[in-house]
Structures are given as structure tokens and as C-alpha cells.
C-alpha positions in Angstrom: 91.7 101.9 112.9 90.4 98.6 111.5 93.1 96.1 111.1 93.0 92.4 109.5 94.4 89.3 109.9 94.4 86.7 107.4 96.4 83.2 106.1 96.9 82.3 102.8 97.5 78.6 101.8 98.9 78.0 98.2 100.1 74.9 96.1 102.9 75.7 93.8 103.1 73.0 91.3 105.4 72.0 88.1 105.3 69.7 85.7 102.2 68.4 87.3 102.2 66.7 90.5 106.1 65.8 89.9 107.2 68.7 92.5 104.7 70.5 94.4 105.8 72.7 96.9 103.0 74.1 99.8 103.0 77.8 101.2 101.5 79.2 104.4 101.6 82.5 104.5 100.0 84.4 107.5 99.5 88.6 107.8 98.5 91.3 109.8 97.9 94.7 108.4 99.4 93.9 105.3 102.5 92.9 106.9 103.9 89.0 106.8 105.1 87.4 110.0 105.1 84.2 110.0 105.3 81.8 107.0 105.6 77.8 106.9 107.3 76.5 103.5 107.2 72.8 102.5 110.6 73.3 100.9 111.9 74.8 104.3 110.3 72.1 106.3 109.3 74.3 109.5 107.9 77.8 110.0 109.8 81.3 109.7 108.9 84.4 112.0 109.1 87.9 110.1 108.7 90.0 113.6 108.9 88.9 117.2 105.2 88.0 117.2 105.8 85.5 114.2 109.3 84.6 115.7 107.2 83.4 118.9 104.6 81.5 117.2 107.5 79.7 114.8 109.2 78.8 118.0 106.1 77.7 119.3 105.0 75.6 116.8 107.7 74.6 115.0 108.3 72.6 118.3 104.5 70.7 118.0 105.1 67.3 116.5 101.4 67.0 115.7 101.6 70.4 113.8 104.5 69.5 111.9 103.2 66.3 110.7 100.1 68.0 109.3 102.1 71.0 107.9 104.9 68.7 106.3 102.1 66.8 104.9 100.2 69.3 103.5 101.7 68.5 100.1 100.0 65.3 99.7 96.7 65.5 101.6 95.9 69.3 100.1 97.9 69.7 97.1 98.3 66.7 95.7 95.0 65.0 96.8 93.4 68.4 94.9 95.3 69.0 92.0 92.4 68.2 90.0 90.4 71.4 91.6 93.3 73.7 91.2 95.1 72.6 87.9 92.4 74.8 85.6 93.5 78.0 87.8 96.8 77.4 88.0 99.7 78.9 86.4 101.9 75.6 86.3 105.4 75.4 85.5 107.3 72.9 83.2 110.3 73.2 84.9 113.5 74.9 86.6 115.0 78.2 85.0 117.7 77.3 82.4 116.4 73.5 82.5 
């Protein structure tokens, strides 16, 4: 049985740079268990392994600081490379 692990880093952005949200998302087989949301502010565990690791990390000041500001040194600082592929938003639902 080959299995795979994988992370996934997206920028989620509407009306421009104006709110940008970052997602982390990380998998094994095909199954999500841990995920870090800058909206959240820390990471979430799916399964005891990813409740570990969010525990574990979510108490790593260093790690924090570069997840939290993710938004501006990835998104933000790249928006220029990912605007052309992005589907971007012009705003909340019913707005």
C-alpha cells in the first residue's frame, strides 16, 4: 500500500489585497488532519495525530509568528504571481 502525504498552502483573496485570508492544509491518504487558518489564528487537529502536532505547535512562538504572517510575506507580497489564477472575490454574500 503506497500512501502520501502532502501540504497545501493557499491565498484566498477579495477585493484585491483588501482581505486576504491564508490556508494550510496538511493530508495523509487523502484524509485532512491538521489545518492552520489565518482567520483562526492557530492550528486545528482533524485526528489525534493532527491534534498532537496543533498542540505542539500551536505552542511555538517562532512558528506562530511565521504562520500568522503568512498573509503579508506570501500572499500579499505575491499577489501579483497569483492574481491571473485566481478566482477573486468582490465581496461578502448578500454585501
Amino acid at each position: 500500500v503506497v500512501s502520501s502525504s502532502w501540504e497545501r498552502s493557499e491565498c484566498h483573496f477579495i477585493n484585491g489585497t483588501e482581505k486576504v485570508r491564508f490556508v494550510d492544509t496538511y493530508i495523509y491518504n487523502r484524509q485532512q488532519y491538521l489545518m492552520f487558518d489565518s482567520d483562526v489564528g492557530h492550528y486545528v487537529g482533524f485526528t489525534p495525530y493532527g491534534e498532537r502536532n496543533a498542540k505542539r505547535w500551536n505552542s511555538d512562538p517562532a512558528k506562530m509568528e511565521n504562520r500568522r504572517t503568512a498573509v503579508d510575506w506570501l500572499c500579499r507580497y505575491n499577489y501579483e504571481l497569483y492574481a491571473p489564477f485566481s478566482v477573486e472575490r468582490r465581496g461578502e454574500r448578500g454585501a
